[in-house]
C-alpha positions in Angstrom: 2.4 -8.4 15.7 0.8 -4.9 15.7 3.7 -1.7 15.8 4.1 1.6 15.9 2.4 4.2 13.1 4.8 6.1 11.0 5.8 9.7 12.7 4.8 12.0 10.2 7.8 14.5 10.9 9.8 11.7 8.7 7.9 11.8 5.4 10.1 13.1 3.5 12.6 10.6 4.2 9.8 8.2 2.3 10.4 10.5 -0.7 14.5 9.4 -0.7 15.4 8.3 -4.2 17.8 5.4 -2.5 14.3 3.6 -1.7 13.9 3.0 -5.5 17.0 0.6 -4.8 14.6 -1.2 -2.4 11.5 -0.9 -4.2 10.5 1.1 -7.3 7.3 2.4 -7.8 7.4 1.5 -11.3 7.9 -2.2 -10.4 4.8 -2.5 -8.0 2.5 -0.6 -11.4 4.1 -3.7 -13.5 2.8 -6.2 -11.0 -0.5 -4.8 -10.9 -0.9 -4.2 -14.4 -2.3 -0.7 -13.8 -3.5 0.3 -16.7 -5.3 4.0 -18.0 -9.1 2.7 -16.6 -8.0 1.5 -13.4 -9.5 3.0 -10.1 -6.8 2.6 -7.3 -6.9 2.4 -3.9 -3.7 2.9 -1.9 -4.7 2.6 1.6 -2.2 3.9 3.8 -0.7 5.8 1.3 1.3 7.9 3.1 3.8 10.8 1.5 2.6 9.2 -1.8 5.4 7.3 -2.4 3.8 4.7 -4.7 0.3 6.7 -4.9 1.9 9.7 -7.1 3.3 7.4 -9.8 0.3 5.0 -9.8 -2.2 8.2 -10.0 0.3 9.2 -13.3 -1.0 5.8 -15.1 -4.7 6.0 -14.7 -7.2 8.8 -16.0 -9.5 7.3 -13.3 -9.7 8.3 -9.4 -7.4 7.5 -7.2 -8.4 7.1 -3.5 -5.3 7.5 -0.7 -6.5 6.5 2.2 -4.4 7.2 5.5 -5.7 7.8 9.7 -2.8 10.7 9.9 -4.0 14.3 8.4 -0.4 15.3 8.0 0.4 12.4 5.9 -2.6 13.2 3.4 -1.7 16.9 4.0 2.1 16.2 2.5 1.2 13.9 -0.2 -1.3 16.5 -1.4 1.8 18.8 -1.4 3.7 16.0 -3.3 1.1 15.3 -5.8 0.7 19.2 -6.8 4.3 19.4 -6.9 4.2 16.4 -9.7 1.2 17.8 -11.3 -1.6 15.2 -10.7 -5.1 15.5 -9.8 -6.6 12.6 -10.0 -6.6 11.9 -6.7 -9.4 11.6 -3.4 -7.9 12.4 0.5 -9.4 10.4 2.7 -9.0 10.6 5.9 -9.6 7.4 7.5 -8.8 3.8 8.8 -7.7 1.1 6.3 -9.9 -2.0 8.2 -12.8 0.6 7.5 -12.6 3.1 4.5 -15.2 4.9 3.4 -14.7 3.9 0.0 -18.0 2.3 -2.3 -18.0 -1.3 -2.3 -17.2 -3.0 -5.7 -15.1 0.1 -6.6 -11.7 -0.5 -6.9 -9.6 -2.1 -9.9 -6.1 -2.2 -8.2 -5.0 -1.3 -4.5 -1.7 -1.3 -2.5 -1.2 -1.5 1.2 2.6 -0.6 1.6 4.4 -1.2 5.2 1.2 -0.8 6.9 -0.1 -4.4 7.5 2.4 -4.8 10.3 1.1 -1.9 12.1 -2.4 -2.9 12.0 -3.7 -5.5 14.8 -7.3 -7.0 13.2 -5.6 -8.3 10.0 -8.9 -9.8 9.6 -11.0 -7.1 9.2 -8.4 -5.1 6.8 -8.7 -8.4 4.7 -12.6 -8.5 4.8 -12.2 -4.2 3.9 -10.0 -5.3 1.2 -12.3 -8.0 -0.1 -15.6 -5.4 -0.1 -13.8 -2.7 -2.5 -12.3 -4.7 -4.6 -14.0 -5.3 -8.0 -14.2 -8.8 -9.6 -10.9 -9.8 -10.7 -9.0 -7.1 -9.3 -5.6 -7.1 -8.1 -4.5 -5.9 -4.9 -0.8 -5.7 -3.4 0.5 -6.0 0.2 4.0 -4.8 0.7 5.9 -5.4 4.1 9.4 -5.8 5.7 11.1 -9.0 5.5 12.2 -9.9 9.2 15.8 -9.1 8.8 17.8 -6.4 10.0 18.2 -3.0 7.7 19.1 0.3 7.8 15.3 1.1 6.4 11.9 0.2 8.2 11.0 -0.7 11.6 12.5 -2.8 14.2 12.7 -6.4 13.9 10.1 -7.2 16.1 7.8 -5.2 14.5 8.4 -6.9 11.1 6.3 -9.8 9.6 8.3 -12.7 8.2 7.3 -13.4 4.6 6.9 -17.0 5.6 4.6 -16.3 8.2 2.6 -13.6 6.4 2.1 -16.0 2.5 0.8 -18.9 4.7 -1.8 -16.2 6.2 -2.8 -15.0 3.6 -3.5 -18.2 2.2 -5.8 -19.1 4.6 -7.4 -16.4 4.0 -7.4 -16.2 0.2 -7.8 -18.8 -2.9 -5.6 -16.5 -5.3 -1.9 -15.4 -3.9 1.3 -14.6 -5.3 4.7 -13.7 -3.2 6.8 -11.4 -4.8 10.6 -10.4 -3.4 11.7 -7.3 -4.2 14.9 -6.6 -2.3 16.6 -9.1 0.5 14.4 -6.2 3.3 11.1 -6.1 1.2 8.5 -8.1 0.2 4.7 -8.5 -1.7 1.9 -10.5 -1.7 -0.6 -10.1 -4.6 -4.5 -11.1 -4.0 -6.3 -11.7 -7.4 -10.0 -11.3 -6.7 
């Protein structure tokens, strides 16, 4: 189920307004009701596609998490560019962050779970960060064919991932968000 990391040469092709058609940021802050006191995680954040505008609705910290250097390297570009400094680079793997245990109000993981291969252990990483009560959002690729995303057989079919994730967890909501794109929200 495991594919292929992102090629950070194309991050600025995460940046394309036309992905708002697919998925907007702001919709994904609605659905985890971020709110000024939250501390965020986005782990495999990437360019900072969803990290920038989530880091804009907190006055807390906001940890991006990502294993490439040049990703964190051009979303600390992107995030000086919009002005926002509320955020901690850290270099590192998602199914092992450095992050405090307990520590994190909301967190995103977006078009990385099908990349990963111990979905387990990002699940059990997941579990240790997140506060009591906290909300955390997993975004993937529906398995259909697009002009966006990675090839088919690298994609998880929403299906297939929701009845996963309900073994694994008591609290899950699936969320669509284009005909290519889904969520899954984990209430802790």
């Amino acid at each position: 189920m495991a594919g292929h990391r992102f090629h950070p040469e194309k991050a600025e092709k995460l940046l394309d307004p036309k992905r708002k058609e697919i998925i907007d940021p702001e919709r994904v802050i609605e659905i985890l009701q971020i709110g000024t006191q939250d501390v965020i995680a986005d782990l495999g954040a990437g360019n900072g596609y969803f990290t920038v505008p989530m880091a804009k609705k907190t006055k807390e910290k906001v940890y991006a998490v990502d294993v490439q250097r040049e990703m964190l390297e051009f979303l600390k570009k992107h995030a000086e560019k919009e002005q926002v400094d509320n955020i901690e680079y850290i270099l590192g793997d998602v199914s092992n962050t450095s992050l405090p245990a307990q520590s994190v109000d909301k967190g995103l993981m977006s078009f990385v779970f099908h990349e990963i291969d111990d979905h387990d252990a990002v699940l059990a990483e997941i579990e240790r960060v997140m506060k009591p009560n906290g909300k955390f959002l997993i975004i993937e690729w529906e398995a259909v064919e697009s002009e966006m995303g990675p090839p088919l057989h690298e994609r998880i079919p929403s299906q297939q991932l929701l009845e996963y994730m309900k073994t694994k967890h008591q609290n899950v909501e699936f969320f669509s968000f284009h005909p290519t794109v889904y969520g899954i929200l984990l209430t802790y």
